[in-house]
N, C-alpha and C positions, 0 to 999 in steps of 0.2 A: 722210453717206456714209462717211465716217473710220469711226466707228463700229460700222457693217456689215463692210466688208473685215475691221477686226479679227476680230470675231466671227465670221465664215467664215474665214480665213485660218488662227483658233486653232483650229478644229475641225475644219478639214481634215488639220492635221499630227497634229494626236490619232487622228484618223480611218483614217487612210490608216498610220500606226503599229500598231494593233492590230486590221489585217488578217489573218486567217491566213494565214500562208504567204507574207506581200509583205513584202519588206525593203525599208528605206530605201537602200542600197546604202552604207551607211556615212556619209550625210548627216543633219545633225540639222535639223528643224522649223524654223523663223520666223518671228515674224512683224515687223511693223513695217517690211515692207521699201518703203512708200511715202520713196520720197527726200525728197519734196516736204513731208511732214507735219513735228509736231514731236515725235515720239516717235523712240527708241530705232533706230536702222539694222538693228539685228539682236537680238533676244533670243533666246537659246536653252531650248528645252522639255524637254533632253534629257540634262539633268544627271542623275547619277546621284539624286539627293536628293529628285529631282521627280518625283511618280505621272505616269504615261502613262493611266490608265483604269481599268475592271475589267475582269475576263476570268472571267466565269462558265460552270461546270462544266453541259457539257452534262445533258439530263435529258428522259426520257423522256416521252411524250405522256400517259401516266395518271399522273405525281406530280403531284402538288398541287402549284401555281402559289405557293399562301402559302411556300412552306418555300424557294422561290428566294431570297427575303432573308435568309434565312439562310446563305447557299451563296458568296456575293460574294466572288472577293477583289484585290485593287488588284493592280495590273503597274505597274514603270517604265522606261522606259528606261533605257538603261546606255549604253555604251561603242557609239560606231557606231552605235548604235540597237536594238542589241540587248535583245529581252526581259528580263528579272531579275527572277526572282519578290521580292517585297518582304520576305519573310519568312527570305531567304536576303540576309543581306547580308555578298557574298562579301568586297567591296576595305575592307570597315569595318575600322580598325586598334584592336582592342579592348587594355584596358590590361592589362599582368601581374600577375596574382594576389596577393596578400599572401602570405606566409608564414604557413600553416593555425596559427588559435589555438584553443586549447583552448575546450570549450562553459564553462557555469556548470558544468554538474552535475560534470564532470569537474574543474574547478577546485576546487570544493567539497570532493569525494570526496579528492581530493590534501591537504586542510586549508587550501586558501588561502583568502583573505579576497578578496571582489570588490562590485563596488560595488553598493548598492539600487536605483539604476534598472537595473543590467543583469540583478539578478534577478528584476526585477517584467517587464523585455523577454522574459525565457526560459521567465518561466510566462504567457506568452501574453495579461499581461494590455494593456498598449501599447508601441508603440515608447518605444526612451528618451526620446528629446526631453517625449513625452506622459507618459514616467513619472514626470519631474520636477517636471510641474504636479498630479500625483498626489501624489507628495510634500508638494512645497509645501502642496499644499489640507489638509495635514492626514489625508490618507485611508489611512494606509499605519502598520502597526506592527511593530514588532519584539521576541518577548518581551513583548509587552503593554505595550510604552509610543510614544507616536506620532511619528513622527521626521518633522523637517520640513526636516531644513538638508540643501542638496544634496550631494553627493560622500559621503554618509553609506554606511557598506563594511556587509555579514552576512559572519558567520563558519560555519564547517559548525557543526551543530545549532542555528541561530538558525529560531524560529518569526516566520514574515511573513505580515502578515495584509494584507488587501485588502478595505476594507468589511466588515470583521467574516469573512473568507472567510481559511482557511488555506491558502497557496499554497504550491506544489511546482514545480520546471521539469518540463518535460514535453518529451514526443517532438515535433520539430516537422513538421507539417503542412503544405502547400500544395494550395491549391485554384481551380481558376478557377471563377467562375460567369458563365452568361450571365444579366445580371440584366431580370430583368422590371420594368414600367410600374409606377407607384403604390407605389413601396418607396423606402424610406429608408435612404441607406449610412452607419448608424450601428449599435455597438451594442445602443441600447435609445433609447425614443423619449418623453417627457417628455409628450409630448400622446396618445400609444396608436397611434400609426399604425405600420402595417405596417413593417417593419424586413428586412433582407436577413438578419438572424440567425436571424429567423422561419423561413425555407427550411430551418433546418438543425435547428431544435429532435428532438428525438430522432434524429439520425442520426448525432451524430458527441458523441465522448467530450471531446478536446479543445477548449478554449478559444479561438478564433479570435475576427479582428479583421480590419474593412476594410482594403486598401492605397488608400489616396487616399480620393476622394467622386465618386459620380455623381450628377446631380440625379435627384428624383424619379422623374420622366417620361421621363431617359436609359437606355437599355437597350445592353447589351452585355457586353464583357470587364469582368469585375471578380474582380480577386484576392482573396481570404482568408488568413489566415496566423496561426501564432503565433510566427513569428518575425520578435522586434522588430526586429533590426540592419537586415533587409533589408526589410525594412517604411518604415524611415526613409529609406534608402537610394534605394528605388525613387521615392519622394515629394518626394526632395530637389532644387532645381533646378541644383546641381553634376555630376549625372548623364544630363541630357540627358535624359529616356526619353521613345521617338517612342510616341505614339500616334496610331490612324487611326478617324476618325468618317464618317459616310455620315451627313450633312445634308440632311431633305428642307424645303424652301421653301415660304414661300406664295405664291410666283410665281416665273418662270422666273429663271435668274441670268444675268446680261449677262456678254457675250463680256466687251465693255470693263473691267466691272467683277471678271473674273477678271484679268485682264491688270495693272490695275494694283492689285490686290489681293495678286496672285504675286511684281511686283516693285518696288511702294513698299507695301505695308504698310499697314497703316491707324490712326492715331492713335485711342487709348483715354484715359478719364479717368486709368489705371493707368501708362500709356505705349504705346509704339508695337506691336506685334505684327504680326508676318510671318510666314505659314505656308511649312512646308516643302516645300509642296506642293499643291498643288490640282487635281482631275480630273471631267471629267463622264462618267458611267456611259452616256449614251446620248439623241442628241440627239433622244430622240422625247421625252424627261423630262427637260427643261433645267431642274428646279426641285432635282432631286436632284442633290446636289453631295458629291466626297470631298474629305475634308482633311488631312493629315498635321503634325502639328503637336506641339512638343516641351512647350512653356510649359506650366505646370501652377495657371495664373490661374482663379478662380470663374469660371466661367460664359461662360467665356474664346470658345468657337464662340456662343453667343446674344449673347452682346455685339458682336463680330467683324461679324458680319452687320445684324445691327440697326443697327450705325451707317455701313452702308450701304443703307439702307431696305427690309431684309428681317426675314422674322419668320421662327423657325424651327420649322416643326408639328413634327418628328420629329426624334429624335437617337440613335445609333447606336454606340457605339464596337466598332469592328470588331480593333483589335492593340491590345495595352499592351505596349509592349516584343518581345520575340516570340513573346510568348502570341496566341494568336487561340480565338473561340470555337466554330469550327467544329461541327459534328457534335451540336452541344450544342443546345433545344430552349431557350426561353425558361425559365428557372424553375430551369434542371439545371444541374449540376455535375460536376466529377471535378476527381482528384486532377493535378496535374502530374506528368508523366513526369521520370526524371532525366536523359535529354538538354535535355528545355524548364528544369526549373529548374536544372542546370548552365550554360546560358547565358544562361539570367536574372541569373545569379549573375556571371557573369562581365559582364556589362552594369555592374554596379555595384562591381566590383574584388573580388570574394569571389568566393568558391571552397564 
């Protein structure tokens, strides 16, 4: 009986929230209010931090029904209960800029000497951190001889080779794609399988590179770039960066087991993990679940679930940061605007 109330009680304040046009009256959701039980007197649903649902764009009777999963996007509540689009996060106290430093090329051009990872970073071949196992392996030469010890600096006219490949910095790029099913978020693929660099082969002049990994069979935002700093940046777990997944199930998902999933967490072989958020789309599909979540762990939502006795058929990443892939059709891409990556940049203390 516990059990049930939960589970209506949490989907009723969800519910009765992303009404159109019915306000809470400045009251937040909760549940747990059986005195008698042993959970929690009150938990609140209505934190800024935590999805309220989705609120998808209406659409006319002859669109095609498939392209609605593309169109999705999360609401949370805010203050009073007030809507907030997810993608506008107005009360976030973002950090201040660093003091603009100069690119490679221009350091270069100047006569300065800078270091070999940050020019293998600026000709798009990996972030630093990757250009130092680069180094290391031996793959990387200067002038014709192979350099392997790290902090190793080029000076302007030093020739740097990459795999036998003469490398230049380059203009840098940004791109989102919506990635499709059966692709591999790597550069090149050791066994032949399909690769997300495949999408781009004759289209683009520049050198680009995955930000992060999706797995195979995961679809959605997925960045591109040839620039390293913020590549590493976006990937690093000192920068928090929220992402939002649309999780569909092989069975519905328990009231109860959102409830204490939102607020104890669930113990992993890795350690604990707590999502920032969790929402369901629509209780006629209790198996399709949203998640918001910062952790940037392998496999981190199919593990999450699984070890609460779920399997997960479909996987979604709907935001990285506040990119989203709207508009974009499985497979496509475009460049980001410089509003999107001005505050992508500032997500990660660059400018």
């Amino acid at each position: 009986m516990l059990d049930i109330l939960l589970f209506i009680t949490t989907f009723v304040g969800y519910t009765d929230m992303k009404k159109p046009g019915k306000s809470t009256g400045g009251k937040r959701a909760t549940v747990g209010s059986n005195r008698n039980s042993n959970t929690p007197k009150k938990t609140f649903f209505t934190k800024k931090s935590e999805l309220k649902g989705w609120r998808k764009p209406k659409t006319s009777s002859t669109e095609d029904p498939a392209k609605e999963d593309d169109k999705f996007r999360f609401k949370k509540p805010g203050t009073r209960g007030k809507s907030i689009s997810l993608f506008k996060e107005r009360n976030r106290q973002l950090p201040k800029p660093k003091k603009n430093k100069n690119s490679a090329e221009q350091d270069l051009n100047d006569g300065n000497n800078i270091r070999l990872n940050r020019y293998l970073s600026n000709a798009g071949v990996a972030s630093r951190r990757e250009a130092d196992r680069l180094i290391n392996a031996g793959l990387v030469t200067v002038n014709g001889k192979v350099v392997t010890e790290l902090g190793s600096r080029v000076k302007p006219g030093d020739v740097v080779k990459f795999n036998g490949e003469k490398l230049s910095v380059e203009q840098k790029i940004y791109i989102v794609l919506n990635k499709p099913k059966d692709t591999i978020t790597t550069s090149d693929d050791p066994e032949g399988r399909k690769t997300v660099m495949d999408l781009f082969e004759g289209k683009i002049d520049e050198r680009i590179f995955p930000v992060g990994r999706l797995d195979r069979n995961t679809t959605g935002v997925l960045l591109l770039t040839n620039d390293g700093e913020l590549a590493q940046r976006l990937t690093h777990p000192k920068y928090n960066i929220k992402k939002v997944y649309k999780a569909t199930l092989d069975k519905n998902f328990k009231g109860t087991d959102m409830y204490n999933l939102l607020n104890n967490g669930i113990e992993l072989e890795d350690g604990l993990i707590k999502p920032d958020a969790i929402a369901m789309p629509d209780p006629k599909n209790k198996n399709v679940v949203g998640v918001e979540i910062h952790s940037g762990r392998n496999r981190i939502i199919h593990r999450m679930f699984e070890a609460m006795g779920y399997n997960v058929d479909k996987l979604d990443r709907a935001l990285f940061g506040n990119i989203d892939r709207l508009k974009l059709k499985r497979g496509e891409h475009r460049n980001l605007t410089e509003k999107e990556l001005k505050e992508l940049k500032r997500l990660v203390n660059l400018h």
